[in-house]
C-alpha positions, 0 to 999 in steps of 0.5 A, a space after each residue: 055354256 056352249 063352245 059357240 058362245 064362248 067364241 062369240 063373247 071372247 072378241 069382246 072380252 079381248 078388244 075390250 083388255 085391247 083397249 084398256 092396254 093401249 089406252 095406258 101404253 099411250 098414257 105412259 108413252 106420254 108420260 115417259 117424255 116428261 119423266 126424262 125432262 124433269 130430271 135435267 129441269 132441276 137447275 136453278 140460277 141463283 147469280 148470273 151477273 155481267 155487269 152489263 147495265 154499268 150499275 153496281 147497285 141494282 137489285 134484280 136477282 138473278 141478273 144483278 145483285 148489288 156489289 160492295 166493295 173495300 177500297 182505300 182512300 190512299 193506296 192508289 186504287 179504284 174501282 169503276 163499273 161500266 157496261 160488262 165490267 167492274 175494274 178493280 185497279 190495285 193499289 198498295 193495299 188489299 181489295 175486296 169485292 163481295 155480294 149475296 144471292 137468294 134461293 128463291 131469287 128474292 133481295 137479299 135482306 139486311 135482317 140477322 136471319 138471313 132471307 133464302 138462304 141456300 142449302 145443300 141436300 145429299 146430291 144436291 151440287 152448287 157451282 160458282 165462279 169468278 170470270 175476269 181478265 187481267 188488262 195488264 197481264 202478271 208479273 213474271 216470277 222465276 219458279 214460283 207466285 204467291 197465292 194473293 187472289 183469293 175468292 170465297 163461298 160464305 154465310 154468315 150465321 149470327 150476324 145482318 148481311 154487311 150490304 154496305 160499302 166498307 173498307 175493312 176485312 172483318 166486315 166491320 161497319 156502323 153497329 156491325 163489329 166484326 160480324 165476319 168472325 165466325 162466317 163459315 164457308 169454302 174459298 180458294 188461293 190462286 197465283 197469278 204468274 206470266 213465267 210459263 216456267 212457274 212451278 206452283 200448284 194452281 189451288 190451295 183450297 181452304 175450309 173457314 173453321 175458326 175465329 183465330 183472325 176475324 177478317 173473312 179471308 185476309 188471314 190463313 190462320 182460320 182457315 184449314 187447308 187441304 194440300 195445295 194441288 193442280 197444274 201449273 198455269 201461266 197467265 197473260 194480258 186480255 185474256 178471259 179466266 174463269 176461276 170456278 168452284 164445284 160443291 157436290 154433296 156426296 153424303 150427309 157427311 161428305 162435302 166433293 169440292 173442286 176447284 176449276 180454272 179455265 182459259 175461255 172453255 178449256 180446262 187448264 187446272 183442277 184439283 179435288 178434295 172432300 171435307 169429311 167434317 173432322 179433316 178437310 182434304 185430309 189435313 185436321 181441323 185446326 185448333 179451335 174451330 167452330 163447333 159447326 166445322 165438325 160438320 160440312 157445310 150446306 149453307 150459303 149465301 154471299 160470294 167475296 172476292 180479295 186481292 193482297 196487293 198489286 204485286 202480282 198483278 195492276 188490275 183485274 176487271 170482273 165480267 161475270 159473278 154466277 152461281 147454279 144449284 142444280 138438286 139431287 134427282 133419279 138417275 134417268 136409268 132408274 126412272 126408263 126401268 120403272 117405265 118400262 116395268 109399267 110397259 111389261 106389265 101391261 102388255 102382259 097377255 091375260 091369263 085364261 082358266 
């Protein structure tokens, strides 16, 4: 072939690979965008209840879920609901408060197996919280309050979902007996306490690893606990909390919990620790605990909430219950570099003999 005609078809050839390149750098261009997008669109919203219909009962996920409750007769409590609120006043006796969410936002049903429960991969996070005020503020205590608010992330693996009201710390209701007892889960201690001089530790965290009491958080006995931790807080009247706990599963045997508490949008107390499965916090599993507690745990479906008593505290009036799962994606770094290795690639110039 003449050097005439390798000149005459090289354009061709060239515009041709022009094309095809351009034609894929736009693909990619396009692509990119959306690469980005889905790994922050990865959240989903299991719980957001704010109680603003003024109903307990409805059942409409993720927006309401129905609320249960344990109220005495006799101590001088009550519950009422009303447009963005559930006001718990305290009587003499403990309270509980709890309802159940889904992964796929359907109804909670009442079955021994439970529909859609959450579960937790390597990577995957679940965050929940708690948001009330207390109309009546706390009790000052000179250096020191007891941990009386209590509030807790479960699944129940044997029994139906307790979905009716019962004033009863172990769940026990009609033919359920005791179905509480082996409930696995997370669950944090709070105090409540005016006095800006206060000296306990904000949290002590709690894994639920034993059936040494049956009732889901009346008792510590089975609980393991890690060292109580975070900063002191003072609590007043009318003011917005947000108590608020962080599950990250950092590997198949590594379960991060924080736990948050936050004064509107400002962080006022956090504490970290990992469940290793064998020791929580660092602290051993207690004796006799459930086979599953050598394991951490993925698996859940019901939040709770119990007070003691009113002796710290009168009234407490819940304005938000909300749960988020957020699954385990590429590091966007990760997903940019393979979009740009596609980009090296074809824009590589062609190689000519």
């Amino acid at each position: 072939m003449s050097k005439r005609n390798i000149g005459a078809t090289a354009p061709a050839v060239c515009g041709c690979a022009f094309d095809r390149r351009r034609w894929l750098l736009a693909g990619i261009a396009s692509f990119t965008p959306l690469v980005f997008a889905a790994s922050h669109a990865n959240a989903a919203l299991l719980l957001n209840d704010s109680f603003t219909d003024g109903d307990r009962t409805n059942v409409n996920l993720p927006t309401d879920s129905p609320m249960y409750v344990g109220v005495s007769s006799s101590d001088g409590g009550s519950l009422t609901v009303s447009p963005g609120k559930l006001a718990n006043v305290i009587g003499t006796g403990s309270r509980r408060n709890w309802d159940f969410f889904t992964s796929d936002n359907s109804a909670p049903d009442n079955s021994a197996a439970h529909n859609a429960v959450q579960q937790l991969g390597v990577g995957d996070t679940l965050k929940w919280s708690m948001t009330f005020t207390l109309p009546n503020g706390a009790t000052s205590n000179a250096t020191s309050a007891g941990r009386d608010f209590r509030i807790g992330l479960y699944v129940d693996p044997s029994d139906p979902r307790v979905q009716v009201d019962n004033n009863n710390d172990s769940g026990t209701s009609g033919t359920l007996v005791t179905p509480w007892s082996d409930a696995i889960g997370y669950g944090m201690k709070i105090p409540f306490n005016s006095n800006a001089a206060n000296t306990t530790a904000m949290f002590q965290i709690g894994k639920r690893t034993s059936s040494a009491n049956t009732s889901l958080f009346g008792s510590d006995s089975s609980y393991t606990y890690a060292p109580t931790g975070g900063a002191p807080v003072a609590v007043s009247a009318n003011t917005s909390y947000t108590a608020e706990m962080v599950l990250e599963e950092t590997s198949a045997t590594d379960m991060k919990v924080t736990a948050n508490f936050y004064q509107g949008a400002t962080l006022l107390s956090t504490q970290t620790v990992h469940d290793l499965g064998s020791t929580f916090g660092g602290t051993a599993n207690i004796a006799g605990s459930f086979a599953a507690a050598s394991n951490i745990y993925t698996k859940f479906d019901q939040m709770a909430f119990r007070m003691s008593s009113n002796t710290t505290t009168s009234e407490i009036d819940f304005t938000n219950w909300k749960v988020d799962y957020t699954a385990a994606v590429p590091e966007p770094t990760t997903m940019g570099l393979i979009c740009l290795g596609a980009f090296g690639l074809l824009t590589r110039r062609p190689r000519r003999d």
